[in-house]
C-alpha positions as CSV (number, residue, x, y, z in Angstrom):
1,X,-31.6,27.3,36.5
2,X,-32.6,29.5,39.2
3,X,-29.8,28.7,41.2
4,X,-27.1,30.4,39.0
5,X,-29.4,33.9,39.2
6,X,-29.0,32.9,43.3
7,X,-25.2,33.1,42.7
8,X,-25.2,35.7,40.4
9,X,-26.5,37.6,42.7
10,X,-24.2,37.1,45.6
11,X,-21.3,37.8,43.4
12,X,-23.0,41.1,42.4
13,X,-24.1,41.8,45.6
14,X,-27.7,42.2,45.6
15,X,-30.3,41.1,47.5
16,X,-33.6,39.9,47.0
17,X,-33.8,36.1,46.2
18,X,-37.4,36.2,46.2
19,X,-37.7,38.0,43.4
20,X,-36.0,35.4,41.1
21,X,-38.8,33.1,39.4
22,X,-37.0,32.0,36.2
23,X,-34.1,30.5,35.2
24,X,-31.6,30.8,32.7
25,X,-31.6,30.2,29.0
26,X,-28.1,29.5,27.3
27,X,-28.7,29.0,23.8
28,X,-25.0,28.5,21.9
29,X,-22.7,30.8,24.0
30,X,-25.4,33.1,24.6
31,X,-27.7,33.4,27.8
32,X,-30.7,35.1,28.3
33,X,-32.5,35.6,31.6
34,X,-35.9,37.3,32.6
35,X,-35.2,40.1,35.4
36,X,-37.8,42.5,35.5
37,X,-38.3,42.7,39.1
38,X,-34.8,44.3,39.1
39,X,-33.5,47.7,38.6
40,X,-31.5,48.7,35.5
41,X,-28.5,49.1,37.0
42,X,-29.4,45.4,38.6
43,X,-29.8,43.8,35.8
44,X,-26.0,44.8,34.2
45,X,-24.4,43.4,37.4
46,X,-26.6,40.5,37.3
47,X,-25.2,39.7,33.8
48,X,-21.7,40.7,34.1
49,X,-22.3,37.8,37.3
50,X,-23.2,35.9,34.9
51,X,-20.3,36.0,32.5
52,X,-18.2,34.9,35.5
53,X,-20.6,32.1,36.7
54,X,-21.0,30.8,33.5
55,X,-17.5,30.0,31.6
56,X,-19.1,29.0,28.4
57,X,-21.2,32.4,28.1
58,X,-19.8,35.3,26.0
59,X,-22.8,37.1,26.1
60,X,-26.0,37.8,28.5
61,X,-29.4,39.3,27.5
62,X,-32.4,40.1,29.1
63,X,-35.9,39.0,27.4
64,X,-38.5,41.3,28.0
65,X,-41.9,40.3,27.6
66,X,-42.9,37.0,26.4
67,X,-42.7,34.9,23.3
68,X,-44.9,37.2,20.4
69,X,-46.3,37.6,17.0
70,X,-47.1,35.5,14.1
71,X,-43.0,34.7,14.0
72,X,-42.6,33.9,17.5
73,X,-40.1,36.5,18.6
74,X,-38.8,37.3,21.9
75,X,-37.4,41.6,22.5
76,X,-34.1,41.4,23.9
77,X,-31.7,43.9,25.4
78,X,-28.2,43.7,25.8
79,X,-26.8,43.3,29.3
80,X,-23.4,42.3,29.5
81,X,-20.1,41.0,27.2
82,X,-20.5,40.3,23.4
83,X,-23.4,42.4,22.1
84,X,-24.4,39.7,19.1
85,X,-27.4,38.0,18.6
86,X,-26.0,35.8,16.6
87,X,-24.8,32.4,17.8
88,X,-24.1,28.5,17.0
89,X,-26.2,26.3,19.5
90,X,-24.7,22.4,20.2
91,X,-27.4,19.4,21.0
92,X,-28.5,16.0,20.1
93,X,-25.1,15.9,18.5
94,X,-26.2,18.9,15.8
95,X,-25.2,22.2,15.8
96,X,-27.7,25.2,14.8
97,X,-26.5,28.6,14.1
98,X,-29.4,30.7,15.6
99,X,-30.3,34.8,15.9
100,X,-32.0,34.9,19.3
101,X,-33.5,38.0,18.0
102,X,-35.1,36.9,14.5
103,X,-35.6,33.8,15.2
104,X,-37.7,31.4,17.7
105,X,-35.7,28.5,19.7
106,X,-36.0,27.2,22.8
107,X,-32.7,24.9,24.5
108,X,-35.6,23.4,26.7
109,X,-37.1,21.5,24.3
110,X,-33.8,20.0,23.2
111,X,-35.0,16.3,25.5
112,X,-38.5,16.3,23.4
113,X,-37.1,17.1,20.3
114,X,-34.3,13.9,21.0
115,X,-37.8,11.5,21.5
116,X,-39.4,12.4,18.7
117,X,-36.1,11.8,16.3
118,X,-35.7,8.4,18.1
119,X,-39.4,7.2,17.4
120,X,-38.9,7.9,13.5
121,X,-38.1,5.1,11.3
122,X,-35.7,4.7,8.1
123,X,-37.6,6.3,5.1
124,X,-40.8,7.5,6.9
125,X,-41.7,11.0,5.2
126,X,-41.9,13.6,7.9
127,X,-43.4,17.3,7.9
128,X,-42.5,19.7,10.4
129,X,-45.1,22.4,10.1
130,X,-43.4,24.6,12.1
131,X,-39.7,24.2,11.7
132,X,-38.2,27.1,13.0
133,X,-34.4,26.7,12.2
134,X,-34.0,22.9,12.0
135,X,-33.7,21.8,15.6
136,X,-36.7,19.1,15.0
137,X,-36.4,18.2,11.8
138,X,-32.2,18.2,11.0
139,X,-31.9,15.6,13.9
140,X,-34.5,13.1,12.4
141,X,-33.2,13.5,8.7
142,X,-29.4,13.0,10.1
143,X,-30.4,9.7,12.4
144,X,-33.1,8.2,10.9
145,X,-32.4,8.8,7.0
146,X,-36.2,10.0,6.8
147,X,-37.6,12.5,3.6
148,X,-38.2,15.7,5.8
149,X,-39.9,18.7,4.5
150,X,-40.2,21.9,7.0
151,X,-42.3,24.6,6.5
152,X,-41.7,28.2,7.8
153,X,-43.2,31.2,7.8
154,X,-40.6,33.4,8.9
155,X,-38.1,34.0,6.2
156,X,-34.8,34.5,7.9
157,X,-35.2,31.3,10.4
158,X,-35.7,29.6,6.7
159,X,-32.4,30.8,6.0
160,X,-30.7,29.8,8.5
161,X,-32.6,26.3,8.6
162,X,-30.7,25.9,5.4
163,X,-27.6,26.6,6.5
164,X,-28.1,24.3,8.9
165,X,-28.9,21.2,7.0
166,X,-25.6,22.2,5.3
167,X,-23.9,22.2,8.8
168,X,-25.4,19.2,9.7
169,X,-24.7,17.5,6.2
170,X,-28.2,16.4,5.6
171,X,-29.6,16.4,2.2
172,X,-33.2,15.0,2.2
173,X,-34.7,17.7,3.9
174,X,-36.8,20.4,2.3
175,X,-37.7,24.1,3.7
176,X,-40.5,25.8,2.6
177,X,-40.6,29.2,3.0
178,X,-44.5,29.6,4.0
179,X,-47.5,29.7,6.0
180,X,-48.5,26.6,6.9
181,X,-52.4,27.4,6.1
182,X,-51.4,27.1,2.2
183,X,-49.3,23.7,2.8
184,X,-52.3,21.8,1.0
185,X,-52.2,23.7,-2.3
186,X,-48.2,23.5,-2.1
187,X,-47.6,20.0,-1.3
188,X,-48.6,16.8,-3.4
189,X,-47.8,14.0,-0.8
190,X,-48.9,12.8,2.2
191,X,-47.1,12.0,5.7
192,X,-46.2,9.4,7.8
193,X,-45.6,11.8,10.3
194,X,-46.3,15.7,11.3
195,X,-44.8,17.5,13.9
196,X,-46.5,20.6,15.2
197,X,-44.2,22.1,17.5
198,X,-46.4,25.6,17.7
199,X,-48.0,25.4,20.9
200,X,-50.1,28.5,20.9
201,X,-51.9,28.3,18.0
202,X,-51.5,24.8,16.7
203,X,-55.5,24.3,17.3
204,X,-55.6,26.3,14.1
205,X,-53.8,24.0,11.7
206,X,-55.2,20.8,12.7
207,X,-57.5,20.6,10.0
208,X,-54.4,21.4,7.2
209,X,-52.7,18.8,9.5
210,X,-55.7,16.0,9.1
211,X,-55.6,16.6,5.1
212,X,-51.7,16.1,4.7
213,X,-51.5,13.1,7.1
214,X,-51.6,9.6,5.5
215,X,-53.7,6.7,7.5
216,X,-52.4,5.9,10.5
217,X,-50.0,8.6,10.4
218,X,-48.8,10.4,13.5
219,X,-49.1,13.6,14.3
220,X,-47.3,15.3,17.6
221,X,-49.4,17.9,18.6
222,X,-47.9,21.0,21.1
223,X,-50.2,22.8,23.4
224,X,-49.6,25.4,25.9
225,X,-52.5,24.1,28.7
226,X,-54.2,25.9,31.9
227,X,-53.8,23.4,34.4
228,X,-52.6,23.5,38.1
229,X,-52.0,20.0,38.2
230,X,-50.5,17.6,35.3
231,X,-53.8,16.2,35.3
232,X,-55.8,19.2,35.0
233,X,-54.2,20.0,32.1
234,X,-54.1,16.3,30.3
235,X,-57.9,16.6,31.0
236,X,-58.7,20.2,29.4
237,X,-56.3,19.0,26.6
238,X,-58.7,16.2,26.2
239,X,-61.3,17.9,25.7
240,X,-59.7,20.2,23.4
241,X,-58.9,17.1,21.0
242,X,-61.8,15.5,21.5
243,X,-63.3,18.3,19.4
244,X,-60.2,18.8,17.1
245,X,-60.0,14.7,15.9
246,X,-61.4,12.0,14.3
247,X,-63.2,9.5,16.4
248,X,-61.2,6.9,15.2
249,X,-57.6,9.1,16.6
250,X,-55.9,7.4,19.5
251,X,-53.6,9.6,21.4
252,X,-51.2,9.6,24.5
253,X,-50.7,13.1,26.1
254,X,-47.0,13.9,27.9
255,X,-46.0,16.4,29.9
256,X,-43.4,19.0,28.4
257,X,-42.4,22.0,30.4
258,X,-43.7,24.5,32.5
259,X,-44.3,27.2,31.1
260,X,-46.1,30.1,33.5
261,X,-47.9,30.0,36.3
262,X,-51.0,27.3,36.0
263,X,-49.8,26.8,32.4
264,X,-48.0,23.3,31.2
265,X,-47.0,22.6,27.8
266,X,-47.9,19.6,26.7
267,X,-47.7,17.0,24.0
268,X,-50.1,14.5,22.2
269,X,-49.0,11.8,20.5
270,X,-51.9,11.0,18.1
271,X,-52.5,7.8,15.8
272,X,-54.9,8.5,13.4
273,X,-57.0,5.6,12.8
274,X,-57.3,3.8,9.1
């Protein structure tokens, strides 16, 4: 949403369109926007802007620096309004109380995580390896009735994945508080489908992925891709898989989000074979 920062700054007075390159996040009644071409004392007229733009928003944080860290945590500083990190987020018709602060969560994904839930079937076991605070995984266990079980690692986004499910009045859904390296020693069955919504680093759990899958299981596989072109990318995704996967795997590859300059996220859709 560059266009509200455009506004934001006409209200506040400030010049200097050029220097907006991102948008805005709104995550419950929350936004968060990346300034750091601005001055400090900017950036708090860009946000209190923002309050007014945005009737919906109580609060307005910057991020600074990018997504980090084994838990996936963005640094935020306060900018204008309600100084909380704490808020309840509304989509796919679910609602997820989220920290912006402790947790990761991104509203952009909230299209891909409404295709995945549609594709799953009535009683289909599903593992979310990296479940964050429900948003994949609460949807598809409310529409489609399927056994979920989400793994973790970060303890308080566990937490609040379980208030969540109570939020959301879903019941067949597990959370594991874990790494999902040691999934294989912890789990006994195997999956009709995995979901592995970590896009920088989910080369790394493809093998645990391969041992929990059943045959012809699906497995939805996130990648953050160099590519200056949608095809650039689908083709050095390729490659990466054709290294990762079985011979036998079949897979589609989707377009996502940009993410950076020259970098795509992506998605493949893998069939494993029998």
């Amino acid at each position: 949403m560059p266009r509200l920062i455009r506004q934001a700054l006409e209200r506040a007075g400030i010049e200097g369109t050029e220097r907006v390159s991102t948008g805005v996040d709104v995550v419950g009644d929350i936004a968060i926007v990346r300034l750091e071409e601005f001055k400090p004392r900017e950036k708090k007229r860009i946000g209190e802007a923002l309050l007014t733009e945005l009737s919906n928003v109580n609060g307005v944080y910057e991020q600074v620096g990018g997504v980090e860290g084994e838990l996936r945590l963005r640094s935020v500083r306060h900018l204008a309004g309600a100084k909380r990190t704490v808020t309840v987020h509304r989509e796919n018709g679910c609602q997820f109380m989220v920290d912006i602060a402790r947790c990761f969560f991104s509203p952009r994904l909230s299209t891909e995580r409404l295709r995945i839930a549609s594709q799953v079937r009535r009683n289909e076991s599903v593992l979310n390896m990296f479940a964050g605070v429900g948003p994949f995984s609460i949807p598809i266990a409310k529409s489609s009735r399927a056994r979920v079980t989400s793994c973790e690692i970060n303890p308080f986004a566990c937490k609040l994945h379980i208030e969540n499910n109570r939020l959301n009045r879903v019941d067949a859904l597990e959370v594991l508080n874990e790494d999902a390296q040691n999934l294989p020693s912890r789990l006994i069955s195997k999956y009709d489908r995995i979901i592995m919504p970590h896009p920088s680093q989910a080369d790394r759990f493809v093998p645990v992925a391969l041992r929990l899958a059943k045959k012809n299981a699906r497995i939805h596989y996130y990648r953050h891709v160099l590519g200056r072109t949608e095809e650039e990318a689908s083709h050095n995704l390729a490659t990466e898989l054709s290294e990762l996967l079985p011979r036998s795997a079949r897979y589609e590859l989707r377009r996502v989000r940009e993410v950076g300059p020259r970098w795509l996220e992506m998605v493949a859709d893998v069939r494993l074979g029998g």
